[in-house]
Every structure is written in C-alpha cells, then in structure tokens.
C-alpha positions as a Markdown table, in Angstrom:
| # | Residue | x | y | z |
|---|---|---|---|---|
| 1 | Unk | -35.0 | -63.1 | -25.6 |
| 2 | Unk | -36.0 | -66.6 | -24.6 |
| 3 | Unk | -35.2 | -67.0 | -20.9 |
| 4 | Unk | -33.5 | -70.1 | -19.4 |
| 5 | Unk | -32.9 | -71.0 | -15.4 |
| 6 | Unk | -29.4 | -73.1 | -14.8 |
| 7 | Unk | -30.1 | -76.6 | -13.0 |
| 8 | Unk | -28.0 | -78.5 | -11.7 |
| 9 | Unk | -29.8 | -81.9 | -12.0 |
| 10 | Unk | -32.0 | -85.0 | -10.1 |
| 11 | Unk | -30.2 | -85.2 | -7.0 |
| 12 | Unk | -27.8 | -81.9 | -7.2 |
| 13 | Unk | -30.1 | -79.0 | -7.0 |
| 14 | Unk | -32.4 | -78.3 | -4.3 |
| 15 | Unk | -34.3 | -76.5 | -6.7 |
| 16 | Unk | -36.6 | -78.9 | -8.7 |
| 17 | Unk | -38.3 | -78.2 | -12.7 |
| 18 | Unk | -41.8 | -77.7 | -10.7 |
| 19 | Unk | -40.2 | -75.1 | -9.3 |
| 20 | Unk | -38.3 | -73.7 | -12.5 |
| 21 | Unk | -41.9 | -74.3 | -14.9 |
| 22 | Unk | -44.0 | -72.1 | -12.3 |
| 23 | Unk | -41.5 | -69.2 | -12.8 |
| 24 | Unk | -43.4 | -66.9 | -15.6 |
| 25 | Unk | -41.9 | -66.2 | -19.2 |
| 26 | Unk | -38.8 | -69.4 | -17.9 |
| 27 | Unk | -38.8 | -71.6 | -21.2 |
| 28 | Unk | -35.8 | -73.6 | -20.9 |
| 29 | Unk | -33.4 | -75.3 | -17.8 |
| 30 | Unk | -29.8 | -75.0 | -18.5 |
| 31 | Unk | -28.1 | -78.5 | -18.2 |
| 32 | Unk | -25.4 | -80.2 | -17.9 |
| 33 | Unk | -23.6 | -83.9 | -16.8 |
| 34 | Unk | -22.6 | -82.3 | -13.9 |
| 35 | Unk | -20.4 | -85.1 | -12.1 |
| 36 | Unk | -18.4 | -85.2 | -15.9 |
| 37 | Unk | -14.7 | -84.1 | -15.4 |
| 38 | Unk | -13.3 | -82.7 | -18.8 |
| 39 | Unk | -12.4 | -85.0 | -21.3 |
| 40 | Unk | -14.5 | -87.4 | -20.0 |
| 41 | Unk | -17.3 | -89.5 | -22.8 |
| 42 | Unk | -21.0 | -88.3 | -22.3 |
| 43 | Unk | -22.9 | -91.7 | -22.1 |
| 44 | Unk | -26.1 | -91.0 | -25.1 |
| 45 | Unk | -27.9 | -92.5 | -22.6 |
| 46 | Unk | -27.2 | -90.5 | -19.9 |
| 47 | Unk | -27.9 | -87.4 | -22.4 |
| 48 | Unk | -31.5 | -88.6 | -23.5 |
| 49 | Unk | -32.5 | -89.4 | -19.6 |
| 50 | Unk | -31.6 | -85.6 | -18.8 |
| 51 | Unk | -33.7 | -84.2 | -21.9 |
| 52 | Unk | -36.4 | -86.9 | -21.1 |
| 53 | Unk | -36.8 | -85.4 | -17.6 |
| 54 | Unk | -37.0 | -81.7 | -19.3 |
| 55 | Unk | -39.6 | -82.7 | -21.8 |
| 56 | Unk | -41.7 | -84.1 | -19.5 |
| 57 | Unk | -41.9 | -80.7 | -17.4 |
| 58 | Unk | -42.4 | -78.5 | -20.5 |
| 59 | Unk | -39.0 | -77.2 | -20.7 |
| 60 | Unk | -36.7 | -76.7 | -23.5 |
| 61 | Unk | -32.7 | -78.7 | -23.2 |
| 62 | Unk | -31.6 | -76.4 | -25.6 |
| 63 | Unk | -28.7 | -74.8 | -23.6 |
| 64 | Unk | -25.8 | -77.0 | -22.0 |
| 65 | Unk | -24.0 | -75.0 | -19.4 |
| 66 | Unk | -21.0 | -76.5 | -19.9 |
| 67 | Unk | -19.0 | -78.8 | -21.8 |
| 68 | Unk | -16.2 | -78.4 | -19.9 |
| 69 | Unk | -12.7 | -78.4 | -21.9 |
| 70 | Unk | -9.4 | -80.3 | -21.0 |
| 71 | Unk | -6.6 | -78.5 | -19.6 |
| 72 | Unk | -4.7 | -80.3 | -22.3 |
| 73 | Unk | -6.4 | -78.4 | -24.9 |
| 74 | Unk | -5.7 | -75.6 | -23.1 |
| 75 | Unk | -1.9 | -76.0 | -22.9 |
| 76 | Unk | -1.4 | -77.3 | -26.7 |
| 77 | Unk | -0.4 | -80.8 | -25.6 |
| 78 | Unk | 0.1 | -83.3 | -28.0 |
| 79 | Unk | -2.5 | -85.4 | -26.6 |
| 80 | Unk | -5.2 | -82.5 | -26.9 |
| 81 | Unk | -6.6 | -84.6 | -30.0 |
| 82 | Unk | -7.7 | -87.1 | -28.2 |
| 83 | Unk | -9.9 | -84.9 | -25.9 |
| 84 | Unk | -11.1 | -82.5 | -28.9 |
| 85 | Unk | -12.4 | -86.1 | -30.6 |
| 86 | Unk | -13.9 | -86.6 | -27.2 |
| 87 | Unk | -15.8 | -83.0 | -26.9 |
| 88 | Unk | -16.7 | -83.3 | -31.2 |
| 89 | Unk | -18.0 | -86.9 | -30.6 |
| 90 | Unk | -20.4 | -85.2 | -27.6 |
| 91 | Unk | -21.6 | -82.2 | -29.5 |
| 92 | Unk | -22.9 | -84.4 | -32.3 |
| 93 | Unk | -24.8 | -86.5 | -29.1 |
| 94 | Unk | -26.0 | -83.0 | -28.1 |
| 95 | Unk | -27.3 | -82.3 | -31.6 |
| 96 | Unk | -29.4 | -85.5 | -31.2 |
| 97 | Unk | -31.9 | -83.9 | -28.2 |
| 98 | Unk | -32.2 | -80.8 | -29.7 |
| 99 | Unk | -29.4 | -78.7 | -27.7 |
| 100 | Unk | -28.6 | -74.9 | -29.6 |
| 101 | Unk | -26.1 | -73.8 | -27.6 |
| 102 | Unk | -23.0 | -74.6 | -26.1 |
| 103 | Unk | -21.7 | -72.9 | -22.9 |
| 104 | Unk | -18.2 | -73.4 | -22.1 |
| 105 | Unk | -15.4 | -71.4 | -20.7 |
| 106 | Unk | -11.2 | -71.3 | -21.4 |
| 107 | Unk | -9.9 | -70.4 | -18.4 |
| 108 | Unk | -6.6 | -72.0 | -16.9 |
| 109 | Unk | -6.8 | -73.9 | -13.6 |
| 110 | Unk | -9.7 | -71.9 | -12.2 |
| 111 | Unk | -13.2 | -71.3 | -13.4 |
| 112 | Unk | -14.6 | -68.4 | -11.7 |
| 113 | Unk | -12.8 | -67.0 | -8.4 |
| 114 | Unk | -14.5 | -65.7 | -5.0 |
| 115 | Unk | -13.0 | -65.1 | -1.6 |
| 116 | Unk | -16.3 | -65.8 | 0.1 |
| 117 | Unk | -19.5 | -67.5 | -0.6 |
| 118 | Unk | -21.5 | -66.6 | 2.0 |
| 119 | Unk | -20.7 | -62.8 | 2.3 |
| 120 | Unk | -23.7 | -61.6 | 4.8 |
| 121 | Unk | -24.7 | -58.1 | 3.6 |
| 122 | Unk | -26.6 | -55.1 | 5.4 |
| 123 | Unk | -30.4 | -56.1 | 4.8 |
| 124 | Unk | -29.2 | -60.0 | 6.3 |
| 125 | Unk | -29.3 | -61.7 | 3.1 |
| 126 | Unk | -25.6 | -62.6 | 1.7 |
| 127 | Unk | -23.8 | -63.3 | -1.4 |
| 128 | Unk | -20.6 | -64.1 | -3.6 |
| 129 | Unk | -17.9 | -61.7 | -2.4 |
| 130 | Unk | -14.7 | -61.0 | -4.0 |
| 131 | Unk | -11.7 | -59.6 | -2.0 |
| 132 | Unk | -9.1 | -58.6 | -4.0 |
| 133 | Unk | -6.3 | -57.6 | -1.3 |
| 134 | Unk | -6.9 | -61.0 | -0.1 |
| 135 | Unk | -6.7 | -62.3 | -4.0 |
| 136 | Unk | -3.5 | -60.9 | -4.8 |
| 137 | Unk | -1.6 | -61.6 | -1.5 |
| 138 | Unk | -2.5 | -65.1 | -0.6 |
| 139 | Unk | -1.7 | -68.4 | -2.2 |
| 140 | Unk | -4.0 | -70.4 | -4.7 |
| 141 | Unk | -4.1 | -73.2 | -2.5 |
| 142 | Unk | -5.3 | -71.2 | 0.0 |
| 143 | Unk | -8.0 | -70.0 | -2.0 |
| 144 | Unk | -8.9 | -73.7 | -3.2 |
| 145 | Unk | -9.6 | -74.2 | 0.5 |
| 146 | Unk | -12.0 | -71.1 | 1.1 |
| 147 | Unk | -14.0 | -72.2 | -1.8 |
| 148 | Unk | -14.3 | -76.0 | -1.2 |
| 149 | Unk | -14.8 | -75.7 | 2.1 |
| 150 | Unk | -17.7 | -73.0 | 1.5 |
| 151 | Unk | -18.9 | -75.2 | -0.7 |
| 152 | Unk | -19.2 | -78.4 | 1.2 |
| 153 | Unk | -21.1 | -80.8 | -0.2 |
| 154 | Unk | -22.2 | -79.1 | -3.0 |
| 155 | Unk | -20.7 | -79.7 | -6.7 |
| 156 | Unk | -19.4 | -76.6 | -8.6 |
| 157 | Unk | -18.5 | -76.2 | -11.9 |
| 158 | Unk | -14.6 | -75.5 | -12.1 |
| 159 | Unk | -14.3 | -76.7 | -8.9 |
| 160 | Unk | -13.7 | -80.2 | -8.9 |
| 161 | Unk | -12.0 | -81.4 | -6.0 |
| 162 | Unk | -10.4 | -84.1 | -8.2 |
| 163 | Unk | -8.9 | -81.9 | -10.6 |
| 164 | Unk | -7.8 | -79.3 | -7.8 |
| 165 | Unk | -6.1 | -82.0 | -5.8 |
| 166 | Unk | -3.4 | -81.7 | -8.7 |
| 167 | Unk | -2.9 | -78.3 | -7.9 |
| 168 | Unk | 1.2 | -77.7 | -7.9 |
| 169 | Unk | 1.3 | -80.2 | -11.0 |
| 170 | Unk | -1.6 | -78.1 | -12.9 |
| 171 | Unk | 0.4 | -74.7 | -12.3 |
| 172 | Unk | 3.4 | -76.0 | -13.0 |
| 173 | Unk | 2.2 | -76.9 | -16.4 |
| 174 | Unk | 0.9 | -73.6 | -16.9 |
| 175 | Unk | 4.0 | -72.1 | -16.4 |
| 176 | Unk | 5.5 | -70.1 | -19.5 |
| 177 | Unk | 1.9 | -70.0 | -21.2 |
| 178 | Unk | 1.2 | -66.6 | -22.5 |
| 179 | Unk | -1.6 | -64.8 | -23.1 |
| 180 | Unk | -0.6 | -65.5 | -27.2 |
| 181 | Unk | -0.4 | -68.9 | -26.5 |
| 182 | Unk | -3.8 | -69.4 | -25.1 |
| 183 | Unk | -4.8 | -68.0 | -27.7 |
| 184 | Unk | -3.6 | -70.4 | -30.2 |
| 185 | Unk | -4.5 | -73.1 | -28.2 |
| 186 | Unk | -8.0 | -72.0 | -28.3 |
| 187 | Unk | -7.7 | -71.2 | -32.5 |
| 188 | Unk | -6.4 | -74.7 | -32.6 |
| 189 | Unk | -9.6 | -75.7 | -30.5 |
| 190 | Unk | -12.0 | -73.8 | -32.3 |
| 191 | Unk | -10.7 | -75.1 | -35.8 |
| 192 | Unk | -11.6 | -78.5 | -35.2 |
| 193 | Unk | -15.0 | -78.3 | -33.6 |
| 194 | Unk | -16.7 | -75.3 | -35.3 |
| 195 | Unk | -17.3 | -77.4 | -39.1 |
| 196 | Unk | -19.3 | -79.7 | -36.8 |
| 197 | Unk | -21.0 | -76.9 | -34.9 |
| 198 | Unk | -22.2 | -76.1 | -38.2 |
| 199 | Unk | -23.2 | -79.3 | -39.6 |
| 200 | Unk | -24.9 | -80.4 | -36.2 |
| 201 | Unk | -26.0 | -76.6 | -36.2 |
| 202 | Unk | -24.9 | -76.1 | -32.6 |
| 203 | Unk | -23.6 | -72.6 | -31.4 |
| 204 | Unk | -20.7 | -72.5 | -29.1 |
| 205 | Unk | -20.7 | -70.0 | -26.6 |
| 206 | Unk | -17.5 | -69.1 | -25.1 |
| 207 | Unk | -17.8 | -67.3 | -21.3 |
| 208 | Unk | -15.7 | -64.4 | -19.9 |
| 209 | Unk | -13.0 | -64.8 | -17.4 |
| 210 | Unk | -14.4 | -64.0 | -13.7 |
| 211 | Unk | -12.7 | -61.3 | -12.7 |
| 212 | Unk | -12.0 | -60.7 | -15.9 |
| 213 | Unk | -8.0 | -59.7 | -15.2 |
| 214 | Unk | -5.4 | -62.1 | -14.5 |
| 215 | Unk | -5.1 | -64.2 | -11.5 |
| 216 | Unk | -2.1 | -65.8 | -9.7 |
| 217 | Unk | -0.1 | -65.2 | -13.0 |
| 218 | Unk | -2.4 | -67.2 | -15.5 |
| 219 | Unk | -3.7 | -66.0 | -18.2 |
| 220 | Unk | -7.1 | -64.8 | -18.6 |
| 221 | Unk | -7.8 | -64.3 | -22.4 |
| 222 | Unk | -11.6 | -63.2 | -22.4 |
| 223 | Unk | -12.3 | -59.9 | -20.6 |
| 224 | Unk | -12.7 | -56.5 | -22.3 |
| 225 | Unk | -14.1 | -55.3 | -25.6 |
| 226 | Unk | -10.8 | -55.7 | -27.4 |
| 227 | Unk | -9.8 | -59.4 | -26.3 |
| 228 | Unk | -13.6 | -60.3 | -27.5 |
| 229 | Unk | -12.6 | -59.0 | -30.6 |
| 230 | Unk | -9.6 | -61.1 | -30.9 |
| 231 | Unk | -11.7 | -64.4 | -30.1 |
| 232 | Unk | -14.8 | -63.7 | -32.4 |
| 233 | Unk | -11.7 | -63.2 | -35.8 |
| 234 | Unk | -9.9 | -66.6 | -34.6 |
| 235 | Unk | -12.7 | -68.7 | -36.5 |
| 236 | Unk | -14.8 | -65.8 | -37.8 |
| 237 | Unk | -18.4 | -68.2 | -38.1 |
| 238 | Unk | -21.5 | -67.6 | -36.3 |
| 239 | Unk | -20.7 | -71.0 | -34.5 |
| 240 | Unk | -18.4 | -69.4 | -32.7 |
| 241 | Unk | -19.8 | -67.1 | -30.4 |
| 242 | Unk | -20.3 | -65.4 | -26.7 |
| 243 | Unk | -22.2 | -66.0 | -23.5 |
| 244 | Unk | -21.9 | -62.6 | -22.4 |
| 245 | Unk | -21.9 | -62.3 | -18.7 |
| 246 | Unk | -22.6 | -59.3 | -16.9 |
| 247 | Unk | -21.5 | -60.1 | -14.1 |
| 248 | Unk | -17.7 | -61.3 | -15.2 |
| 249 | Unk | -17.3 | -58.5 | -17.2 |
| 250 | Unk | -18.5 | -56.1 | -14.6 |
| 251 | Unk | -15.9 | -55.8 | -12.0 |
| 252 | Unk | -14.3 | -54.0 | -14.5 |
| 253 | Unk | -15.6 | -50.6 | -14.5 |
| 254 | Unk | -13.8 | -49.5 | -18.0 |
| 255 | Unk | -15.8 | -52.3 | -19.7 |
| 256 | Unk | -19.0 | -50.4 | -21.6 |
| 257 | Unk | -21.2 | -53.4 | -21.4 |
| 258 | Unk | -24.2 | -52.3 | -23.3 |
| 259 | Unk | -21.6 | -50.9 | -26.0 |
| 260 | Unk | -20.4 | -54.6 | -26.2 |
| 261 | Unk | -23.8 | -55.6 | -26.7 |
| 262 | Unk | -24.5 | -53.8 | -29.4 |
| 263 | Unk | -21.2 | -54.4 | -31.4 |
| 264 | Unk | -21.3 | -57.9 | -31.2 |
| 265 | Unk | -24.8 | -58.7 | -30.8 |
| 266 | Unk | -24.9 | -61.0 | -33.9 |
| 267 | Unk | -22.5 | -63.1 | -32.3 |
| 268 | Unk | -23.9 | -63.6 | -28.4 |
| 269 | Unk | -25.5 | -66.9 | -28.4 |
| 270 | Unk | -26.1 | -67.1 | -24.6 |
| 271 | Unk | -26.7 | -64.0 | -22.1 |
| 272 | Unk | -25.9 | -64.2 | -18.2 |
| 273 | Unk | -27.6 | -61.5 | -16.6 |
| 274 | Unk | -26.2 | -60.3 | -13.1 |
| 275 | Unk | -25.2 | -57.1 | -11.3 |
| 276 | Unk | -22.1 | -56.7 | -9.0 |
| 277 | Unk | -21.3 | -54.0 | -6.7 |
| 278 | Unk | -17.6 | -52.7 | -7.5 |
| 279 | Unk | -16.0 | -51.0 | -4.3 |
| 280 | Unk | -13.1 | -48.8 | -4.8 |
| 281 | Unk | -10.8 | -50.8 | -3.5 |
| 282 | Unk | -11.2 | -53.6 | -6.2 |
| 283 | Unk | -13.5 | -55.8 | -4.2 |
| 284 | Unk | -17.1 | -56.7 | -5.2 |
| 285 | Unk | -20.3 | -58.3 | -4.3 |
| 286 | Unk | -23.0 | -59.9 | -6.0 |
| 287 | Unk | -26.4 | -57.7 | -5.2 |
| 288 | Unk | -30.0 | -58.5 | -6.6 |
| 289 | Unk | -30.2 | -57.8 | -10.6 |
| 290 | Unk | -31.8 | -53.9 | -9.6 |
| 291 | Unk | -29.4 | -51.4 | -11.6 |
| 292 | Unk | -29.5 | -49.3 | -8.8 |
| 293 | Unk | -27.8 | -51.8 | -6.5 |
| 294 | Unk | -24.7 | -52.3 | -8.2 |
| 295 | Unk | -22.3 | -50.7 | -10.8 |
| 296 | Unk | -23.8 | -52.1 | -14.0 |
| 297 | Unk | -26.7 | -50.7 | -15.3 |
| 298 | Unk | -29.2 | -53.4 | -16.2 |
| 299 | Unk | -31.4 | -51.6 | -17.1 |
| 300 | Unk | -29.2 | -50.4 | -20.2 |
| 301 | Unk | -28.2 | -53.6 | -20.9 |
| 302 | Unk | -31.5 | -55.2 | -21.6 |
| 303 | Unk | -32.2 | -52.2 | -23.9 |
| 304 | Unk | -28.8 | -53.0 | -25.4 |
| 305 | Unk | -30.4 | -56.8 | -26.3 |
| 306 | Unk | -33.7 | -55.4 | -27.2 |
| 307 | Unk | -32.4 | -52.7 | -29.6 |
| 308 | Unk | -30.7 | -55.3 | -31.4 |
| 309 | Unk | -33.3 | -57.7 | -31.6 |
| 310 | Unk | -32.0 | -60.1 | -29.2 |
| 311 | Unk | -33.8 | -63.7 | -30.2 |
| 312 | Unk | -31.0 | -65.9 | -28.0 |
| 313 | Unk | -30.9 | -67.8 | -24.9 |
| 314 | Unk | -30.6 | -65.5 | -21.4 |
| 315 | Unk | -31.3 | -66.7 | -17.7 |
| 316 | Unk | -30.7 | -64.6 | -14.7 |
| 317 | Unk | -27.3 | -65.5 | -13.2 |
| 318 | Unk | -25.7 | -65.5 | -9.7 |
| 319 | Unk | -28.3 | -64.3 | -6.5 |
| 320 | Unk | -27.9 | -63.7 | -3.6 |
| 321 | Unk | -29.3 | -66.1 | -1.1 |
| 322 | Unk | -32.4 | -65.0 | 0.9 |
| 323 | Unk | -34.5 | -65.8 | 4.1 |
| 324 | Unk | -32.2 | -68.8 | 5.5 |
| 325 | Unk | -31.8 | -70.6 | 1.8 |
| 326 | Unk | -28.0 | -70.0 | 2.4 |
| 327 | Unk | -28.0 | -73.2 | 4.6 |
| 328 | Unk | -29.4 | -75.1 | 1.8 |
| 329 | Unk | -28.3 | -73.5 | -1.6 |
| 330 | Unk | -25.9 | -73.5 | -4.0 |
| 331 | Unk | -23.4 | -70.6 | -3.6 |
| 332 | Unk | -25.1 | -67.8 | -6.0 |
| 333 | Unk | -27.6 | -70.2 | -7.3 |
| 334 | Unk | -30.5 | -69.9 | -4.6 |
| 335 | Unk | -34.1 | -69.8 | -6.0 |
| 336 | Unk | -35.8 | -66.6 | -4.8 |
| 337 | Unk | -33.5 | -64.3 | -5.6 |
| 338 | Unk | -32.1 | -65.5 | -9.2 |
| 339 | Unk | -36.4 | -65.8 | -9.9 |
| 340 | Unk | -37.3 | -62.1 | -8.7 |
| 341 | Unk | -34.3 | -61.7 | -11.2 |
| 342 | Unk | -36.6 | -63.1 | -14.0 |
| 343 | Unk | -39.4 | -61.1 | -13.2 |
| 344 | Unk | -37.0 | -58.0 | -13.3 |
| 345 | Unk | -35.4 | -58.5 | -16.3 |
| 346 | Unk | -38.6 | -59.5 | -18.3 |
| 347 | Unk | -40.4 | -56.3 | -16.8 |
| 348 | Unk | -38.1 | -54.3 | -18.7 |
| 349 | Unk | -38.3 | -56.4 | -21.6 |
| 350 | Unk | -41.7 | -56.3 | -21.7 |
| 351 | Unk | -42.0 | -52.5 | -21.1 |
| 352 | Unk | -39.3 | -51.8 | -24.1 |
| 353 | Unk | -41.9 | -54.0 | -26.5 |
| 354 | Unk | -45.3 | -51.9 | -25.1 |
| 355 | Unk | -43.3 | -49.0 | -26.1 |
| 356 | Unk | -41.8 | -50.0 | -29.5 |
| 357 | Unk | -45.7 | -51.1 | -30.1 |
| 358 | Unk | -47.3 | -47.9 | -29.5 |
C-alpha cells in the first residue's frame, strides 16, 4: 500500500509539500488543475509545472484526483465527443509525467453532498455532517447555498460555483435520465478512453456516489456491491477500475466493505480511507479514522487490502478539523487530523506485516 496525501495546489492549500514530505511512510501528493471546469484543455505546461513542484519535494504525481467529466458525457449528448477527445487528449499529457492513476467520479449535478461543513462535535473539534431529514425535504438550491457559503473562499471539487449557477438548466437536462441510461452513458465513456488507458498505461479509477443512494431524484449509479459489479463488466479491463471510498460507501450500513475489498481487489486502483458515524436516523458524521469511532471497521478494512496484497495508491481521506484549523482549512481536508489518519492506518499495516513475518 503506497500512501498518497490529496493537495490542492500553490496558492489553494494551506497545507504546503514540506508539510506533506515530513508525514512518515506519505510517498505521493494527489493532484489536480484545480481551477479546470470539465471539458476544459489541460495546458502541458501547466501539467509539467505541477509535477516539477512534486519532484522537487521528493514526492511521487502519480495520482490525479480528478479529471473531472462533462455533464454532456454524462447525459449522452451528441456533443459528448468533443469532450471525451478533450479528456483522451489529457490522459495521454498525464502519461507524459508519470501519472498511474486516474481519479474521477460520474455523478450527475453534484459531487459529494453534506448539510454542514463545520458540524462542532462533543470533544470541540468538528467535521462534515450529513443530515438527511434536511436532505430529503429541502430544495437543491438550498443545499447549493449551505455548501458554498460554508465554503467561502475555498475551491471544492464538484462545487464549482460557475457550473452550479446553471442549476434549474442542469436539472432540467437531467430529467428522464435513468439509472440504465447513466449507465450507458458511462459504457459509451469507458469505450473510448480505456484503449488509451492501456496504451499510455494509466488506470482509471472511478469513485462511489456520496451518500451512496439517490439524491433529489438523480441518479446515483455507484454504491453497493452489486452496482460495482455492473461497472467493472461494462469494459471488463484492468484500466477500468475503483477508488474505493470508505467513507461514501459507509453510510450505508448493508454495504460489507471489507467483503468488497476482497472481491474486487484486483480491480481497486486508488483507496480512500475514512470512517463515518451512521446515526439511526440516517444522518452521519465524519469522525477520526479510529474503528471504534464510527460504523466502519477500519481496522478490517486494512486487513481486507493486506490479505490481498494491496500494492495501489491509498491516502487518508476526509478529517475532521482540530485545534482552531476550522477557520483556515479546507472542509474535511485539515492537516492534523487526515495525518494522525496516516500514522493510524500504516500502524496496522505495519503490524499485519510483523505478523505475516514471524
């Protein structure tokens, strides 16, 4: 397991690579042209400068968290073509500085969904919350407020306020698009890039739907053990592959996560480790990545990856933000938090291969 830390760039992320390299056992950052709106061209230039600045630090650009994909792939429109020549002509750029894997999600509209980004919690720190009473009885626009407001000044993937100022139009288009029909979209997606994937040798990683149910009537296509299936046998090629997130899949309480792990090991390219807290009611809270403070069991999940040899990409996903960094931070992406996160998850790792030594 070769672990990664996401950042968010020179100038977008308070956190800097001297901070990342002086994490123990962190290898890689996980990148990405972050002010790039789907469909748009990624500048080589621009791509080189990025894996310039990780070289120089000693860490790996092998991960790209994410290309993001046009809504008009998504939808089937005829003019999808022109965006999937734009996404193949960036992977082979990609290929260029060495980048593996491809993260990258297929979610309509929104990206991942919260009610709160600054939840406070018991001990004083606070986190990501989701309320789902609130979810299911308010309107998206409503939501789109919470979130960019939250987020102020902060970019977040998904979130663009460009994209979102389109709102009305973007569901509108949506309308009538079934959960089949995604699907195809997304065969007809997958068709076209993966030969390149294989000739650049780049993996693509797809990412769960957070919450992994459906939202606002959309569609939400990747979320259980049966709808993974489904994916992997649309292009059956070990190009086409998972980030497997934790902490998406998670608020789900019927998905067996470590069971997941193991079935389809051979295909997870990418591993986002998190934990949530699932309350009875359907909400749930980020919590530190301690199995014992939330509902998935970490600790069997990193024996899920190191039963089956895990060799891929992992970082420790969404934290919750401690001592004050809430003023400063990225919602879910503080720095002391996501790195005691590190030195959790590599603590079991490392105690799983002092036992399989013996």
């Amino acid at each position: 397991m070769k672990m990664t830390w996401r950042w968010y760039g020179e100038g977008n992320d308070d956190i800097t690579l001297d901070h990342i390299r002086q994490i123990p056992g962190v290898m890689g950052a996980v990148w990405s042209l972050h002010d790039k709106v789907a469909g748009e061209v990624w500048e080589m230039e621009r791509i080189q400068e990025v894996a310039d600045q990780l070289a120089a630090k000693g860490l790996s650009p092998a991960v790209v968290e994410s290309v993001n994909v046009h809504d008009d792939i998504k939808m089937g429109l005829p003019s999808r073509d022109k965006y999937i020549d734009i996404y193949i002509d960036t992977i082979r750029k990609l290929s260029k500085v060495g980048v593996e894997v491809i993260c990258y999600n297929f979610m309509p509209v929104f990206d991942w969904t919260r009610t709160d980004l600054y939840k406070e919690t018991k001990d004083g720190s606070n986190a990501l919350f989701y309320e789902k009473k609130l979810v299911e009885g308010a309107s998206p626009q409503s939501i789109v407020d919470r979130i960019l407001e939250g987020a102020g000044e902060k970019t977040m993937p998904g979130w663009e306020p460009e994209r979102l100022a389109h709102l009305e139009k973007l569901f509108d288009d949506y309308s009538g698009i079934s959960e089949d029909m995604l699907f195809d979209n997304l065969k007809y997606f997958l068709e076209r890039i993966i030969p390149v994937c294989q000739e650049e040798d780049i993996k693509m990683a797809i990412h769960p739907d957070d919450p992994p149910w459906p939202i606002f009537g959309l569609p939400r296509i990747i979320r259980s053990r049966d709808h993974i299936e489904k994916f992997l046998k649309l292009v059956d090629s070990p190009y086409n592959g998972l980030t497997l997130c934790t902490g998406s899949l998670g608020p789900n309480l019927s998905n067996n996560i470590p069971a997941i792990i193991r079935e389809f090991g051979d295909r997870i390219h990418f591993a986002h480790i998190r934990n949530v807290k699932v309350f009875e009611n359907g909400d749930f809270i980020e919590t530190s990545h301690r199995a014992c403070d939330g509902s998935v069991d970490i600790v069997e999940v990193v024996k899920a990856y190191h039963e089956i040899g895990f060799e891929g990409y992992a970082r420790p996903d969404h934290g919750r933000h401690l001592w004050g960094e809430e003023k400063n931070c990225r919602p879910g992406y503080g720095l002391y938090d996501r790195a005691l996160g590190v030195m959790y998850l590599l603590g079991i790792w490392d105690t799983l291969e002092k036992e399989k030594n013996k």
